[in-house]
N, C-alpha and C positions, 0 to 999 in steps of 0.2 A: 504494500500500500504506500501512495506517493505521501512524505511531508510536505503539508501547505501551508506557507508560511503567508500569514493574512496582515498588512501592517496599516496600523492608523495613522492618518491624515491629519495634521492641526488644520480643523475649519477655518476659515475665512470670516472676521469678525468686522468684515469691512465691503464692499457689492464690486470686490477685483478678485479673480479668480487666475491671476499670475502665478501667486507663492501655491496652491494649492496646482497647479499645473507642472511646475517644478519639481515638488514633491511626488509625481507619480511619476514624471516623466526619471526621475533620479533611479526610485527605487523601485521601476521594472522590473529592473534587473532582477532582482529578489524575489521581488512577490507575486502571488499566484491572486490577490485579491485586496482590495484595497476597503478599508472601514474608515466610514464617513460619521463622527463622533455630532449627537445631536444637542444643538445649547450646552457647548462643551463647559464643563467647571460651570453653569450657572450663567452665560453671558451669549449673550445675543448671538449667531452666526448665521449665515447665509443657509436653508436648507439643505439639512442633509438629503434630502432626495435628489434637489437639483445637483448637486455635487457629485452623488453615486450617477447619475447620466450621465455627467461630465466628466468622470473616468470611462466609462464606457463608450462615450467618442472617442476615446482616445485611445481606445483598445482592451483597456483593463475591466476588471468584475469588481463591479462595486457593491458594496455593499451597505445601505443605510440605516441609520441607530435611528431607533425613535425611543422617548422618555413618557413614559406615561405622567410624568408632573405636571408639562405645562402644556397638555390639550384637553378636550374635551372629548366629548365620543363623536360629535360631529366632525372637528378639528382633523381626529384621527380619520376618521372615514374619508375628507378631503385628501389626506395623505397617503391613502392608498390609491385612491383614484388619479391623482396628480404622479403614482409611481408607475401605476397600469400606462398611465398614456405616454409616461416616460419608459417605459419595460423596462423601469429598476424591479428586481423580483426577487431581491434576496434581504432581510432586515433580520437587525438585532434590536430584541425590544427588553427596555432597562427601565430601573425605577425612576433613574435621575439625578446626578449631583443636587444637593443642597441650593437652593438660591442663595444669589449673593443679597439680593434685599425681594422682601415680598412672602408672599405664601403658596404652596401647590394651590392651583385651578384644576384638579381633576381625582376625578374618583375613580378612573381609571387602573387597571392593575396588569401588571406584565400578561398576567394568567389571562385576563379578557381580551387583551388586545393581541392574541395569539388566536380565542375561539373568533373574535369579531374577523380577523386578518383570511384565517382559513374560510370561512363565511362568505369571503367578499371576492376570493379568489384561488384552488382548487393548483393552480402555479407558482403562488408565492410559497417561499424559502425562509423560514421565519426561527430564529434562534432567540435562545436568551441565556442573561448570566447567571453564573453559578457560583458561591461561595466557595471554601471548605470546606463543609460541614457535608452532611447529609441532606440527600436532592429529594423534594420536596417530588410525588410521584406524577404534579402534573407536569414538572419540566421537562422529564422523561420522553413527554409529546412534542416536544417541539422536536424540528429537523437539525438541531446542531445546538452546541454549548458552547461560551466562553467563561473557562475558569477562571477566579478571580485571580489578580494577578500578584505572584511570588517572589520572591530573593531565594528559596528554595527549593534546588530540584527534588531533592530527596522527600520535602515534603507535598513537593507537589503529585508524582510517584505514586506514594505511599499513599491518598488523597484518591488517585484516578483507580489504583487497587483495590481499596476498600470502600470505595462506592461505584461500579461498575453502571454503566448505560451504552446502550445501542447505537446512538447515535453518533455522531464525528463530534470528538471534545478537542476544545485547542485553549492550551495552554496560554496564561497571562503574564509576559515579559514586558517590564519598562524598564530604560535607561535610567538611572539615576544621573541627574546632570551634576546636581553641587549640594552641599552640602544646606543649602534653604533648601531647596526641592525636598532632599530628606526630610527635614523638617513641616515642611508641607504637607507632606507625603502623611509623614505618624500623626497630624493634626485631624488632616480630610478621614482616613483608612486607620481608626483605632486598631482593629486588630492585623493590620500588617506588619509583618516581623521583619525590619529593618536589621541586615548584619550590623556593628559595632565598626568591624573591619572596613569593608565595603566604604563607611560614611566617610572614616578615618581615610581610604584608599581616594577616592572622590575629593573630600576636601584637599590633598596635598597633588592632586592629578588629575587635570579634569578628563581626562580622556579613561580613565578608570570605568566609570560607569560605563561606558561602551564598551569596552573591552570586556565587562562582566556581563552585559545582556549577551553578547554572542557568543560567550564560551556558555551563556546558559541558552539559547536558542541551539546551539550544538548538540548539548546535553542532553538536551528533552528527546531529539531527533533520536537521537541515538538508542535512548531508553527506551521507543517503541510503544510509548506507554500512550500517545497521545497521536490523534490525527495530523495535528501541525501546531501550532504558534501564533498567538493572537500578541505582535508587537508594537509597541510604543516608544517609539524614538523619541519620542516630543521634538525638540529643534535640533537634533543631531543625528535625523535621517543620512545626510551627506555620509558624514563618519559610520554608521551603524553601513552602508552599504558600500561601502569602499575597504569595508575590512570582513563582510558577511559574504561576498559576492566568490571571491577567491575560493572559499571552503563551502561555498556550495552547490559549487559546479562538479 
């Protein structure tokens, strides 16, 4: 079975779709599909639908995040039909970063907007995220997983072992860029396990953190444990594929 290594997009927080053209046009090379992150961190971005069409001109598989925070059920139903006439057909449906000011507008839930999605369209390719913990048996339905994302192989491993499903699961790798990002990072994601090392390696190197997402994108391949790689480069796509591309050809 191929590893597919699926890497997200920083969306476009502005109505210029350069930097986000850049970004696919870079990391080709690498990737089997590209994930289009919806009201990334809480903050306004250009649609992820329109973005996953806009990889798809250009070649690539896109794939669009939708949050159940900030629509409605009408909201979401425009967004599927805005995806049908665009033939994006593949989404991951997530609960939502936190807003930065305001409150959820919807009572929407991952689990509905998977029965509404398949409802609406019999083609659509519809995923959602997955903790650590124990998978809740209607995730089980959806066509694909994205595990939460790790600093550990071993426990991610140990994780895809002890809770076993059918579907194509792919592993959650980000870069750690600096040592705020860490910071960031343990503030937004309480129970993520931040190495000590890592922060330590990171803060005296910035090129550390890349170096560790790709010897853990390696890792995971290797272990067989997982369908592919759900990666986050955040702004150090360039570097993440100019040292990923060599090892895995």
């Amino acid at each position: 079975m191929s590893f597919e290594l699926i890497c997200e997009i920083e969306p476009p927080t502005k109505p210029d779709l350069k930097h986000v053209r850049h970004q696919i046009g870079t990391m080709s090379t690498i990737a089997h599909s590209f994930l289009i992150p919806d009201n990334h961190i809480g903050r306004a971005t250009v649609s992820s639908v329109a973005v996953a069409h806009e990889v798809e001109a250009m070649g690539g598989r896109g794939i669009a995040c939708l949050n159940s925070r900030d629509r409605n059920l009408l909201g979401f139903r425009r967004d599927l039909l805005t995806a049908a006439a665009y033939g994006v057909e593949r989404f991951l449906f997530v609960y939502g970063d936190k807003p930065t000011s305001g409150n959820r507008t919807s009572d929407l839930t991952v689990r509905s907007m998977i029965a509404e999605a398949r409802e609406f369209s019999p083609g659509f390719r519809v995923g959602a995220a997955a903790a650590l913990r124990p998978l809740p048996a209607w995730k089980l339905q959806a066509d694909f997983l994205f595990s939460q994302v790790s600093y550990s192989v071993e426990a991610q491993v140990r994780w895809r072992e002890e809770h076993p499903a059918d579907v194509p699961v792919y592993a959650g790798v980000m870069v750690l860029a600096s040592e705020r990002h860490a910071r960031t990072l343990a503030a937004a994601i309480p129970d993520i396990a931040l190495p000590d090392d890592l922060v330590r390696r990171v803060a005296a190197d910035r090129m550390a953190g890349v170096e560790a997402a790709c010897e853990q994108v390696l890792a995971l391949r290797d272990s067989g444990a997982f369908a592919g790689v759900h990666l986050i480069p955040v702004s150090r796509y360039r570097d993440v594929e100019s040292r990923l591309a060599p090892a895995l050809k």
